[in-house]
C-alpha positions in Angstrom: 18.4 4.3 34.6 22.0 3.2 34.8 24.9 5.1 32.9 27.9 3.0 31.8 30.6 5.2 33.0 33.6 5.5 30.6 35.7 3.8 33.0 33.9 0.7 32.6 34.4 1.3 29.4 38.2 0.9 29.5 38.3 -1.7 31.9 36.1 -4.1 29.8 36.5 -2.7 26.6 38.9 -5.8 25.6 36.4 -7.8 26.9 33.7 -6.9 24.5 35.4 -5.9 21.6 34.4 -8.7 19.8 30.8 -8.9 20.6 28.7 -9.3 17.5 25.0 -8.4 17.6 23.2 -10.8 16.4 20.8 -10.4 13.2 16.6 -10.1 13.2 15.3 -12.7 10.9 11.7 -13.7 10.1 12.2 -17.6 10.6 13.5 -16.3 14.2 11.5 -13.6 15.4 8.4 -13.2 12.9 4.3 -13.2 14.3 3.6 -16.9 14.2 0.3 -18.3 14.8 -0.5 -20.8 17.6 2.5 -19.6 19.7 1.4 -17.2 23.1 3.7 -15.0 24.7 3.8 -13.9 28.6 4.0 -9.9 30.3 4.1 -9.0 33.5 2.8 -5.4 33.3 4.3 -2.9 35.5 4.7 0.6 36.8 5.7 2.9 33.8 9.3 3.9 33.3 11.4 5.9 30.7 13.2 4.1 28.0 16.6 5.2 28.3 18.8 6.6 25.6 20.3 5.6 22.6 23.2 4.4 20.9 25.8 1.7 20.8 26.7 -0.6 23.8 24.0 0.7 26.2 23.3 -1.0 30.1 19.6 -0.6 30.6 18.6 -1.2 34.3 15.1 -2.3 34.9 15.5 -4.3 37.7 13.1 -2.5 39.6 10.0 -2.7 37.4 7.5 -3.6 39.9 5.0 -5.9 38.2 0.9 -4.8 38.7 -0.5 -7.7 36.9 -0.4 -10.2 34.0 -1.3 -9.8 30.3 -1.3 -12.7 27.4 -0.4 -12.0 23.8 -2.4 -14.7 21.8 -0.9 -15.3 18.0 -3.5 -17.3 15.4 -4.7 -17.9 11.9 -6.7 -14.7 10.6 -8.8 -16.6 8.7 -10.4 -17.9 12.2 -11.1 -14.9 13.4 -14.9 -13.4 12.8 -13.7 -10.2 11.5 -11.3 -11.9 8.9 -14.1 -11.2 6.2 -13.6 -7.7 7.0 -10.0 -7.8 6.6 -9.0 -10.1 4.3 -5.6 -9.1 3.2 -4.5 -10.5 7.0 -3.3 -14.0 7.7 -2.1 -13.7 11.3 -4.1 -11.6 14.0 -2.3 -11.2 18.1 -4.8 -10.4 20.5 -4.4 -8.5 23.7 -6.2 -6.7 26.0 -9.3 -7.9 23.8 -8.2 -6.1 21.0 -7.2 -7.8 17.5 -4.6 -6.6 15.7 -4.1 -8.0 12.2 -1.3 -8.7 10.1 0.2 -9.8 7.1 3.1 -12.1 8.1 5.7 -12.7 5.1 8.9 -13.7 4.4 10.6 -10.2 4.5 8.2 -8.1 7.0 4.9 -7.9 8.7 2.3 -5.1 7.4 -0.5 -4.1 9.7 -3.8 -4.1 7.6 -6.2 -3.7 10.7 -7.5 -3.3 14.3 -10.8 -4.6 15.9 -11.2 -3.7 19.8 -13.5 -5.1 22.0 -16.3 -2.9 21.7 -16.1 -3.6 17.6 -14.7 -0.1 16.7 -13.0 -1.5 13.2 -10.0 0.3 11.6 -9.4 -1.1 7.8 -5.7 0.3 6.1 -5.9 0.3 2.1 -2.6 1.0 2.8 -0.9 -0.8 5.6 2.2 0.3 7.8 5.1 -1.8 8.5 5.3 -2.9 11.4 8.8 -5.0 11.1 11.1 -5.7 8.2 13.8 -8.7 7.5 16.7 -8.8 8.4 16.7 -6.1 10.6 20.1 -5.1 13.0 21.0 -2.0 14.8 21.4 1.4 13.1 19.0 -0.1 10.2 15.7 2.2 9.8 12.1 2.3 7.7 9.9 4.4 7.2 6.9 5.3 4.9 2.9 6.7 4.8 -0.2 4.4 5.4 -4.1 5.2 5.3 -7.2 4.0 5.7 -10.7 4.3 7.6 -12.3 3.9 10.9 -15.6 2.5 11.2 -17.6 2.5 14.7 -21.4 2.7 16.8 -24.1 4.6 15.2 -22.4 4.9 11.8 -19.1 6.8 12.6 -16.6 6.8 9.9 -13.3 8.9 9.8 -10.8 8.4 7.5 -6.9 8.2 8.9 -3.5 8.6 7.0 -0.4 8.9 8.8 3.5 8.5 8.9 5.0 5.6 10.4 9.2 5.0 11.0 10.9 2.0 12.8 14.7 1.8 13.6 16.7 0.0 15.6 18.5 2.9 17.7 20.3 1.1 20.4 22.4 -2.1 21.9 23.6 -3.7 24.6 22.6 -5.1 28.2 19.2 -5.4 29.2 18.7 -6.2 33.0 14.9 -7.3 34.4 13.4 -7.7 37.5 15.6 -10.7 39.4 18.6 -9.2 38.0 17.7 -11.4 35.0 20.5 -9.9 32.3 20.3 -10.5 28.8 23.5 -9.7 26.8 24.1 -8.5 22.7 20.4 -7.1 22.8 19.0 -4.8 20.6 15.8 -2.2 20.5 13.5 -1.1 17.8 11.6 2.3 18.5 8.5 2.7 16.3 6.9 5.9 15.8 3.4 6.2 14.3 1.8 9.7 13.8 -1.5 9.8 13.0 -4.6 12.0 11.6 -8.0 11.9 11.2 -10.4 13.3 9.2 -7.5 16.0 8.2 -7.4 17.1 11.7 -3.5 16.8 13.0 -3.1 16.7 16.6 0.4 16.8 16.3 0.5 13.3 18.6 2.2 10.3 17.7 2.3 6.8 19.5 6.3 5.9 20.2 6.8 2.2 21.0 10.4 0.8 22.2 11.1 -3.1 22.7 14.3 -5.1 23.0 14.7 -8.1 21.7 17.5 -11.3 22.0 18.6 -13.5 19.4 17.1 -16.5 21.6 13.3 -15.2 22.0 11.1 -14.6 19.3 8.7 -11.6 20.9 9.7 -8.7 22.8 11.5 -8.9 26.3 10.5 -5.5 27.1 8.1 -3.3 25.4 7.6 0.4 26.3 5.2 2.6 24.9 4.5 6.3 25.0 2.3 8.9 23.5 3.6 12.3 21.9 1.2 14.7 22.6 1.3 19.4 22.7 1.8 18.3 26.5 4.9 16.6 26.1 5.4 12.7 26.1 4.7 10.4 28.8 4.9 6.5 28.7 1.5 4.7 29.4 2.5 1.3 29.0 4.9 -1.0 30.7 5.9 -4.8 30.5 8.3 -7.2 30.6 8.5 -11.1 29.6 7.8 -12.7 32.6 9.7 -15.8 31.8 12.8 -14.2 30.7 15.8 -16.2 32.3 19.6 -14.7 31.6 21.1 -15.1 28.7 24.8 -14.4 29.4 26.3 -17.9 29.4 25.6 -17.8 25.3 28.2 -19.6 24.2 26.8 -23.0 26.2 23.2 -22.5 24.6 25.0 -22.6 21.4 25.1 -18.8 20.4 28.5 -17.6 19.4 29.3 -14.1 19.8 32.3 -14.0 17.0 30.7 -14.1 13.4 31.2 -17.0 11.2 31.7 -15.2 7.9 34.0 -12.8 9.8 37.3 -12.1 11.4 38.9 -9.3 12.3 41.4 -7.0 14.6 42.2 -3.3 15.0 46.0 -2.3 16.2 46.9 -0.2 17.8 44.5 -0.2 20.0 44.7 2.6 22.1 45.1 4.4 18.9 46.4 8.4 18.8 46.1 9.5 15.2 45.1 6.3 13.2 44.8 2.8 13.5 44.6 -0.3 10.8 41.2 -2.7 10.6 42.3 -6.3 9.0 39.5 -7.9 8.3 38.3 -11.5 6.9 35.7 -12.6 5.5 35.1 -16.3 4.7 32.4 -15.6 2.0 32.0 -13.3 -1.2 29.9 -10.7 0.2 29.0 -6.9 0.1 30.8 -5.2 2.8 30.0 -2.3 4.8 31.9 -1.0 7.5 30.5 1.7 10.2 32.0 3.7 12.8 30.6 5.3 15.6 31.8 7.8 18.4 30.5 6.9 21.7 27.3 8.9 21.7 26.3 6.8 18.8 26.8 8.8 16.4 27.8 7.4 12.6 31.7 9.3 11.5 32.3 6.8 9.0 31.0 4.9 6.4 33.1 2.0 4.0 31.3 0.4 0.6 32.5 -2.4 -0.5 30.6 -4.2 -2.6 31.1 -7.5 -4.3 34.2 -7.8 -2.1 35.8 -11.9 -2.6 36.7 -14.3 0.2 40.3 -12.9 1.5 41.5 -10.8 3.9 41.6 -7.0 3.8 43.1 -3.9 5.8 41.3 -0.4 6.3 43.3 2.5 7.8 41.1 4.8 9.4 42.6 8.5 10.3 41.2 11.6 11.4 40.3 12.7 8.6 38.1 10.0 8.2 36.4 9.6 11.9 37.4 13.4 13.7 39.6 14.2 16.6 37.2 13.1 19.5 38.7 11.2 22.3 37.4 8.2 23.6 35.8 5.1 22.4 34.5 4.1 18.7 32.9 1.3 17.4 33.3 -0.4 14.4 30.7 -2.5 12.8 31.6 -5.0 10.1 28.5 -6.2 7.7 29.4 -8.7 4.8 26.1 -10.5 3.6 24.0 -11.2 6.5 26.8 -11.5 9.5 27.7 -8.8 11.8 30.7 -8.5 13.7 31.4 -5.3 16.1 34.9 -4.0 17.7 35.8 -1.5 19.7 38.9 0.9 20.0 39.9 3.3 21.9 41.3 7.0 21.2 43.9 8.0 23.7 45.7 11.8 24.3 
């Protein structure tokens, strides 16, 4: 993996600082039947760290073969009897998984492999909520049972949590480069009968603002031996996204407008912001290891503009970058400043 090194940093940081990510909704990136979606599976990798304004490098996955994710209507599906809380089931490898797709998240209410091993949850785990954007997180319990050949039965309860950790570049095989990405690591612990194998399943896939399903998905498994990824793919139609503006995607925020000065800073600077619509405001710093300093309410804020002065006091004395998120309603806007000595 590639590190950003702080002097690219400086030299572009002008460049970016008004990058907005953009935000996960379900009429953009939910399960919907019908649709298919392509992988090229590939030698296994690590996924890289976390945090703000990452360049992920995986130009030189090295594809092994070909795997397609089929979306459609639960209710077709023979085992839909058996779980019948489910209206959208994806497919792959010959296993079924099956959801409940609404308006505000997915649930995961069951699994049915190829060899009819059934796993039923009473109570289902998340498997994405909406909107979603980076530095948002969920988490909660689930349980259910496993039923299999010659009568097995096991009952399973667990601990799931999902957050986006991390954005920024994503680059594939082809040097295909998608910009204003963002990932979502999923981690699923599981136990069985009351037997904890202190395990967990860790999943990590990027998504853009133009493709509904993952562009990359890694997954892993936690085990007393450490964790190692086992699984490996990319979308294998992915084309670069970095001309956005001509596809129609704008990277300033319509609801928002803003500027920090100075910037270098030394021992403060001021944030004028504007937004366009009444809206609860939030606005985040991070240092540039990702870590949150700062945190603004402001809730019920009118249309108008505004100015935040931000000190030491408020963020620390680290040198370096920070980045500021701005969230009124559902818009995003992000800038970044710059701490000199």
């Amino acid at each position: 993996m590639k590190k950003i090194l702080i002097i690219s940093f400086l030299l572009g940081s002008f460049a970016i600082s008004s990058q907005a990510q953009f935000l996960m909704k379900s009429n953009t990136h939910i399960l919907r039947a019908g649709d298919e979606h392509y992988f090229n599976l590939t030698n296994n990798v690590d996924p890289g760290i976390a945090g703000p304004y990452q360049v992920w490098d995986f130009s030189g996955l090295e594809s092994k073969s070909k795997l397609t994710s089929y979306m459609y209507n639960a209710y077709s599906s023979d085992n839909s009897i058996d779980i019948p809380e489910a209206n959208t089931v994806l497919e792959e490898f010959e296993t079924k998984f099956y959801f409940k797709t609404l308006s505000d998240k997915i649930e995961q209410y069951g699994t049915v492999t190829k060899n009819n091993t059934i796993t039923k949850y009473d109570k289902p785990f998340i498997k994405m909520v909406f909107p979603f954007n980076y530095g948002d997180s969920y988490s909660g319990n689930f349980s259910g049972t496993i039923e299999g050949a010659n009568n097995y039965k096991a009952n399973i309860t667990g601990t799931y949590l999902l957050e986006a950790d991390a954005f920024g570049t994503l680059i594939l095989p082809g040097n295909i480069t998608y910009k204003n990405v963002f990932r979502i690591k999923t981690v699923r612990e599981e136990i069985i009968n009351n037997n904890s194998c202190n395990c967990a399943t860790i999943s990590y896939k990027w998504y853009s603002y133009d493709i509904r399903y993952p562009l990359l998905t890694i997954i892993q498994r936690k085990s007393l031996k450490g964790t190692k990824t086992f699984q490996t793919a990319y979308y294998s139609k992915a084309k670069d996204n970095t001309d956005q503006k001509s596809k129609g995607f704008t990277l300033d925020s319509e609801n928002i407008k803003a500027k920090i000065y100075p910037n270098p800073f030394m021992d403060e600077f001021k944030l004028d912001y504007t937004i366009i619509n009444d809206s609860d405001v939030r606005i985040e710093v991070y240092n540039n290891s990702g870590k949150k300093v700062s945190s603004i309410q402001k809730p019920n804020q009118k249309a108008g503009t505004y100015t935040e002065t931000m000190k030491s006091d408020n963020i620390g004395n680290q040198l370096g970058m920070f980045h500021i998120r701005i969230i009124a309603g559902n818009d995003i806007l992000s800038k970044t400043v710059i701490r000199g000595d």
